[in-house]
C-alpha positions as CSV (number, residue, x, y, z in Angstrom):
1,X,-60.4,13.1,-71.7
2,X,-59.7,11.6,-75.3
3,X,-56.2,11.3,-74.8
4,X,-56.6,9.9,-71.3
5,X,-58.6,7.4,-73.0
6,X,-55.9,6.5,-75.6
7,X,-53.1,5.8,-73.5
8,X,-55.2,3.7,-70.9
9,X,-56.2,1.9,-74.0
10,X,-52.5,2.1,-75.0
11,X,-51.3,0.6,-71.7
12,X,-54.2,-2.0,-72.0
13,X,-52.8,-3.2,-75.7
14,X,-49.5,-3.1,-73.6
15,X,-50.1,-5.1,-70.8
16,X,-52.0,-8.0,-73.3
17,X,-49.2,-8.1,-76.0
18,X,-46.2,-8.4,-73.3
19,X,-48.4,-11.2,-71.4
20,X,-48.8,-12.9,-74.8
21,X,-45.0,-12.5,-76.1
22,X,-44.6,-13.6,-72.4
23,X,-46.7,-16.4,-73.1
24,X,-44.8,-17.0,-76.9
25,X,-41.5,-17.1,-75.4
26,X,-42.1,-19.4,-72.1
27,X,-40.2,-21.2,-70.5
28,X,-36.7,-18.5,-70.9
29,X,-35.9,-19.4,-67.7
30,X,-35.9,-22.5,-64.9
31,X,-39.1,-23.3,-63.8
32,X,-39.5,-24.9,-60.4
33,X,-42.1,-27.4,-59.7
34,X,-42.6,-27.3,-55.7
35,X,-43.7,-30.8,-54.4
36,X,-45.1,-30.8,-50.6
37,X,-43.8,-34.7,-49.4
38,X,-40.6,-36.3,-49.3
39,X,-38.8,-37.3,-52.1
40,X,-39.5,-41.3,-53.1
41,X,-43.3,-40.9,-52.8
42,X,-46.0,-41.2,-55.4
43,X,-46.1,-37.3,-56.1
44,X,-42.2,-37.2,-56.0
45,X,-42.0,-39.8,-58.6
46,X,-44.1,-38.1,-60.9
47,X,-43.2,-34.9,-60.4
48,X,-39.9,-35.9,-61.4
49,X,-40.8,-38.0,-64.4
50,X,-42.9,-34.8,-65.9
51,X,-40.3,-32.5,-65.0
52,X,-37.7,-34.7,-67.0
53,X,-39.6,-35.0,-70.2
54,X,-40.5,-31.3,-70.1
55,X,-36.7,-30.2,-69.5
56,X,-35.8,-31.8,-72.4
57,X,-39.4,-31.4,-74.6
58,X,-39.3,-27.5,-73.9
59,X,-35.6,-27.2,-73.5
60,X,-35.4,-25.4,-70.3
61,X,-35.0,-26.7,-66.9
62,X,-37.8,-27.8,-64.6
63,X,-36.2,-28.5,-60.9
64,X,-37.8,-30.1,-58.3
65,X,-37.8,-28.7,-54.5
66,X,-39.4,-31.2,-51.8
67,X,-40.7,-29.7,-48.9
68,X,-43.0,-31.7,-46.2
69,X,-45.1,-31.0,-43.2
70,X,-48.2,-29.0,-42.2
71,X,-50.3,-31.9,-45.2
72,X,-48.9,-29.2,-47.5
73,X,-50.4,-25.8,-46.5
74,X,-46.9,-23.9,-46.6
75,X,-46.1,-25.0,-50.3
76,X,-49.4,-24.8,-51.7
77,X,-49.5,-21.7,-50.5
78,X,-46.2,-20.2,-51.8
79,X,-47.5,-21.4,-55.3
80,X,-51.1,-19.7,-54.6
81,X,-49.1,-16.6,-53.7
82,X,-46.2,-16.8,-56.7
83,X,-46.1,-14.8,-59.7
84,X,-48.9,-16.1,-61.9
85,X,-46.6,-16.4,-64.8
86,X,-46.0,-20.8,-64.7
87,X,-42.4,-20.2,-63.4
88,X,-43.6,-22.1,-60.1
89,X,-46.1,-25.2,-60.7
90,X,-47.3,-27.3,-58.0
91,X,-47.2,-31.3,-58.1
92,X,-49.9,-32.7,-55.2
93,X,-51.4,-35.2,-53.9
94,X,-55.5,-36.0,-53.1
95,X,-54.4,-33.4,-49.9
96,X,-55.4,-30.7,-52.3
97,X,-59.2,-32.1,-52.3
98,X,-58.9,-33.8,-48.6
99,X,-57.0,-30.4,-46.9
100,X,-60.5,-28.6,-46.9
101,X,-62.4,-30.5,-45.0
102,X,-59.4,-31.4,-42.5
103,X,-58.5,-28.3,-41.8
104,X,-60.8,-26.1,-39.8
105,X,-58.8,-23.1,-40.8
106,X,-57.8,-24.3,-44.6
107,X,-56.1,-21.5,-45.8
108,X,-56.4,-22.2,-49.7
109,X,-59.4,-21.9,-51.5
110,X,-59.2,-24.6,-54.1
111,X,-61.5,-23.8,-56.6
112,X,-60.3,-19.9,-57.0
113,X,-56.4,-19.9,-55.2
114,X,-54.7,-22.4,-58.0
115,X,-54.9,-22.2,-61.6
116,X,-55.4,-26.1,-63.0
117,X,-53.3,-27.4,-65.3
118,X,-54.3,-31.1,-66.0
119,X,-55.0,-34.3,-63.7
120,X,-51.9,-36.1,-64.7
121,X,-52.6,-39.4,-63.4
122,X,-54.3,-41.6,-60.5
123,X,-53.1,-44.8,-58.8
124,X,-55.1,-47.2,-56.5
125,X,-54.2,-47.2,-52.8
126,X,-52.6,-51.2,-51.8
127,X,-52.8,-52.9,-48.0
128,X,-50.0,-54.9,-48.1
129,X,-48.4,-56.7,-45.1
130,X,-44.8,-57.9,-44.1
131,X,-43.9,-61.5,-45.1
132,X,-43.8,-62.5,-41.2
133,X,-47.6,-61.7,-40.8
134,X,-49.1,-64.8,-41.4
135,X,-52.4,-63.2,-43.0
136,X,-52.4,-64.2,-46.8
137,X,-55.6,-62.7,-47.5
138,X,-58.0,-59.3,-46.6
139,X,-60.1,-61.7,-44.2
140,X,-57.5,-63.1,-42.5
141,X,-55.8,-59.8,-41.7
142,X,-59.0,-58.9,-40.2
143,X,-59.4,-62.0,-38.2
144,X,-55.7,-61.3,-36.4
145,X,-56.1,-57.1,-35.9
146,X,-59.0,-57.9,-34.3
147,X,-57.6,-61.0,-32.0
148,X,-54.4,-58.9,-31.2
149,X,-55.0,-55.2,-31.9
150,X,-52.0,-54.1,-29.9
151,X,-49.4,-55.8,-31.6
152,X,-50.2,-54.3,-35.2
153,X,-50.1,-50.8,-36.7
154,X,-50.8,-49.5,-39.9
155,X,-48.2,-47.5,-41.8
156,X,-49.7,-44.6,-43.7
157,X,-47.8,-41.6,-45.9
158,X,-49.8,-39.2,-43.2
159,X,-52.6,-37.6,-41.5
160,X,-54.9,-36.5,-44.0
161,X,-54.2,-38.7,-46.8
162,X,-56.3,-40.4,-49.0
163,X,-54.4,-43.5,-47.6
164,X,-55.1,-42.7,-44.0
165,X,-58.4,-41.7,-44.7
166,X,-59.1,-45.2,-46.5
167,X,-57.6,-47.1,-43.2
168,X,-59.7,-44.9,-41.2
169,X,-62.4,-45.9,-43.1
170,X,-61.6,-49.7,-43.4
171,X,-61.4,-49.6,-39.0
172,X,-64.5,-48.5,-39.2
173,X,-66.4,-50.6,-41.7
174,X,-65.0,-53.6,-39.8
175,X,-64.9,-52.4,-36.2
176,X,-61.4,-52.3,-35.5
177,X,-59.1,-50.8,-32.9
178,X,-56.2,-51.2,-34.4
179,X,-53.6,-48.1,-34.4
180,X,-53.2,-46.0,-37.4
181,X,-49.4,-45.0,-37.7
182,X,-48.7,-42.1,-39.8
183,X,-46.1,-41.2,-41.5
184,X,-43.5,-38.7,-43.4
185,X,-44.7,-39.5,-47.0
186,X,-45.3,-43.2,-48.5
187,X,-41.6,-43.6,-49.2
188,X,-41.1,-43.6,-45.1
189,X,-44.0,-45.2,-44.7
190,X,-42.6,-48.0,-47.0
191,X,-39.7,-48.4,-45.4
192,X,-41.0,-49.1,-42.2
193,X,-43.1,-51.7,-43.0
194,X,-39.7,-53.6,-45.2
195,X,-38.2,-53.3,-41.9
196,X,-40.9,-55.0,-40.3
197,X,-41.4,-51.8,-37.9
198,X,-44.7,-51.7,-38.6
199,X,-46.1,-54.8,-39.9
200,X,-49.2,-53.6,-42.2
201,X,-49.7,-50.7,-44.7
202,X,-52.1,-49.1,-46.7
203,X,-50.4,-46.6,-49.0
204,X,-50.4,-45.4,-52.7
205,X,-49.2,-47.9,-55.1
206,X,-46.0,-46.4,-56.7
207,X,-43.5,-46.6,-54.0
208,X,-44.9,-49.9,-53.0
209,X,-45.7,-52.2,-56.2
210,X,-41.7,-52.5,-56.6
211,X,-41.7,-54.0,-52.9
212,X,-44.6,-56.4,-53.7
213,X,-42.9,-57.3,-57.1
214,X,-40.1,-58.0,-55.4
215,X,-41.1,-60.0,-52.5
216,X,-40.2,-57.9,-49.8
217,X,-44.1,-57.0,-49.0
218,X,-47.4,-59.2,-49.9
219,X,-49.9,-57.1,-51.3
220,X,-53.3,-58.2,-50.0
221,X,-55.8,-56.1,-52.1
222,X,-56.1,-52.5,-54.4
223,X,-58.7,-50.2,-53.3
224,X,-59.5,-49.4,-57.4
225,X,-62.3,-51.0,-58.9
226,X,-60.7,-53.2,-61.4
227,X,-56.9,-54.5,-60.6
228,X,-53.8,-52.7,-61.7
229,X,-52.0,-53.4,-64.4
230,X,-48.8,-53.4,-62.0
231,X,-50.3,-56.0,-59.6
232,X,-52.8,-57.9,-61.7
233,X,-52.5,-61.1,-58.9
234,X,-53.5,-58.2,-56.3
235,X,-57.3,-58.7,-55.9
236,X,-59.5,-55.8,-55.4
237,X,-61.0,-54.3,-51.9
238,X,-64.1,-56.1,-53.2
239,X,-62.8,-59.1,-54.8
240,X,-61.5,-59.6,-51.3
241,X,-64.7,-59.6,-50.1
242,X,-65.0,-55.8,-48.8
243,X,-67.2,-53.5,-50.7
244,X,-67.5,-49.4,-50.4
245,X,-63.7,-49.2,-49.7
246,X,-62.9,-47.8,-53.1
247,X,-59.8,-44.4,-52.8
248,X,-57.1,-43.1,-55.2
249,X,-54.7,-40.8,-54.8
250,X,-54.6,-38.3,-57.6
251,X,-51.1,-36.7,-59.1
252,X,-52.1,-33.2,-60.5
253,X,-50.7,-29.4,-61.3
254,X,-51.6,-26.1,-60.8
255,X,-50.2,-23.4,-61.3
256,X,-51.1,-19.9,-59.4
257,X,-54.3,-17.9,-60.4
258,X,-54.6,-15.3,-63.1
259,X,-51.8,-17.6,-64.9
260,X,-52.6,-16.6,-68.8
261,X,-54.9,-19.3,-70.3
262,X,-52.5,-19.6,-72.6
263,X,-49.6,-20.4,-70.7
264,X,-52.2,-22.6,-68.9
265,X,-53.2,-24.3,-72.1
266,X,-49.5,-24.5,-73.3
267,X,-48.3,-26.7,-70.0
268,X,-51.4,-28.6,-70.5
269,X,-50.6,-29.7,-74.2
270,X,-47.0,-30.2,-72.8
271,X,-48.1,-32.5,-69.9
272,X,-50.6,-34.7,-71.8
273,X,-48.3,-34.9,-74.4
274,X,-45.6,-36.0,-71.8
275,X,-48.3,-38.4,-70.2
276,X,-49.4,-39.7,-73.9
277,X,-45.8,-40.7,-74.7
278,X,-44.9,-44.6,-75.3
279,X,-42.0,-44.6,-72.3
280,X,-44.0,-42.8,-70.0
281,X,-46.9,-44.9,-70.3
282,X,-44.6,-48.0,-69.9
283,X,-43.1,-46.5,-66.9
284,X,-46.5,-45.4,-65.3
285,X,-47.8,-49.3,-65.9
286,X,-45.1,-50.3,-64.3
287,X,-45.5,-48.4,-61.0
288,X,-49.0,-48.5,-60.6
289,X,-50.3,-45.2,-62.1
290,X,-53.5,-45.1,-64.2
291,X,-53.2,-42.1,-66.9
292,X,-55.7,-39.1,-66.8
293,X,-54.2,-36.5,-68.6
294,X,-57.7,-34.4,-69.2
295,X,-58.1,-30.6,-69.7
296,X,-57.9,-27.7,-67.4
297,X,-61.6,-27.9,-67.4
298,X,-62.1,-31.5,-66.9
299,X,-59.7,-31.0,-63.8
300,X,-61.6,-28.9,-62.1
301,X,-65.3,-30.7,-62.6
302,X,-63.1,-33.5,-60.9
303,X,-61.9,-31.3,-58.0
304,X,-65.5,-30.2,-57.1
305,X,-66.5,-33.9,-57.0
306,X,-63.5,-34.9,-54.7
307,X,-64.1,-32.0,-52.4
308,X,-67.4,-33.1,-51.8
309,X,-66.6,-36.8,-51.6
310,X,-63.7,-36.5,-49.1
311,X,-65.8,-34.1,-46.7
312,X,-68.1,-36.7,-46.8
313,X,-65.7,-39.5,-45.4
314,X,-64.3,-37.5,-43.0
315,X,-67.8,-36.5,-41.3
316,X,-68.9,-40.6,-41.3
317,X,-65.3,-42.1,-40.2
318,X,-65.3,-39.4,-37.5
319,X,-61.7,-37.9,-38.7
320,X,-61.0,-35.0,-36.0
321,X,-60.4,-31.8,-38.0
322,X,-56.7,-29.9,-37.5
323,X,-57.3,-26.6,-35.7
């Protein structure tokens, strides 16, 4: 029995020394970073900017692979289910918190399925128009969905999130019928509106503060409570004169569960540090992202609270749940 004992024990001592050395020696290989939209989107465009700054901080390569469709599930899940050893990280959106109340058969559990790694950053949502709608403020826009409902839709990243959910919201607040157009990711979304396809849009601020900057859009209001930094002539959902229509769309990582804490605290350090550093801070002002960058523990106090605050929208704006 005693020498049973001491090579259990053995193994044990084993098993915790090679996941530290494990730990010691990350990353000795790529490490892919699975985002679940379309490339040019808010999430894209920061899982992109970490992944750069921690290729060349760590000196190992961190790759990004876009998949889309199904608000997620599929990726989410291949991260939930990959080796728990931060060789596959997950960048997301808010359809991390929003997916479990949309979903009637959610398969990811998000408080026990992901390992959290930090809350990188956050950026108000932004209702812009195109330049031929002659609406030049929140009121206004309101005054001509509800005179011509069938002539306008609003362009969304998809069904699900937080922008969607925010229109869905604002229709209902202000009792219009007006059509809610979803689309492929914000970048798609975007582009339609520039196009004039469809002539309003309420999306996440990244892929479309370049396009309001530039002319192409007019940005009517932010759905933050304060203006962004990006926009600061953008007023506020409430400066415009509509209160209780504040959202965000959050950019975080995970990794898989039972990823060591220390691997889990190493990526954090890395990512804040990334997050903290004077170009990245320049670059995230200039797109529109506010920076987080809190612990793993931090992360998840706000993941409970979103859970619980998206359920709650989708029950009062009457969102159908997916099957």
């Amino acid at each position: 029995m005693g020498r049973k004992i001491g090579v259990l024990t053995a193994a044990l001592v084993a098993a915790i020394l090679g996941i530290a050395n494990a730990s010691a020696a990350y990353p000795d290989k790529p490490v892919k970073v699975i985002v679940p939209f379309p490339p040019a989107g808010p999430t894209d465009v920061m899982a992109r900017l970490i992944a750069q700054k921690l290729s060349e901080n760590l000196k190992q390569q961190f790759f990004v692979e876009n998949h889309a469709g199904a608000g997620g599930l599929l990726d989410m899940m291949q991260v939930a289910r990959s080796a728990p050893d931060g060789y596959t990280l997950l960048v997301t959106s808010s359809a991390f918190t929003v997916n479990p109340s949309l979903f009637a058969k959610n398969p990811y559990d998000p408080f026990n399925d992901f390992a959290p790694i930090t809350l990188a950053a956050s950026t108000p949502n932004i209702l812009v128009v195109h330049p031929s709608v002659p609406a030049k403020t929140v009121k206004e826009l309101v005054t001509l969905l509800k005179a011509d409902p069938g002539k306008y839709g609003v362009a969304n990243p998809g069904f699900g999130t937080t922008p969607h959910l925010a229109t869905e919201l604002f229709k209902l607040d202000n009792k219009l019928a007006v059509a809610s157009v979803p689309f492929g990711g914000a970048g798609p979304a975007i582009q339609s509106t520039v196009a004039g396809h469809t002539l309003v849009a309420l999306t996440a601020m990244p892929p479309t503060a370049p396009q309001v900057q530039g002319n192409t859009l007019r940005g009517l209001a932010v759905t933050s409570a304060k203006r962004s930094p990006a926009l600061p002539d953008v007023p506020t959902m409430e400066e415009a004169g509509f209160k209780g229509q504040e959202s965000e769309t959050i950019q975080a990582v995970f990794a898989a569960s039972g990823t060591p804490k220390d691997l889990v605290d190493l990526l954090n350090r890395e990512i804040v540090k990334v997050m903290q550093s004077p170009d990245m801070k320049e670059k995230c002002a200039q797109l529109g992202f506010d920076i987080v960058a809190g612990t793993p523990d931090e992360f998840m106090a706000y993941i409970k609270a979103d859970v619980a605050k998206w359920a709650r929208v989708i029950k009062d704006a009457k969102v159908p749940q997916v099957p």
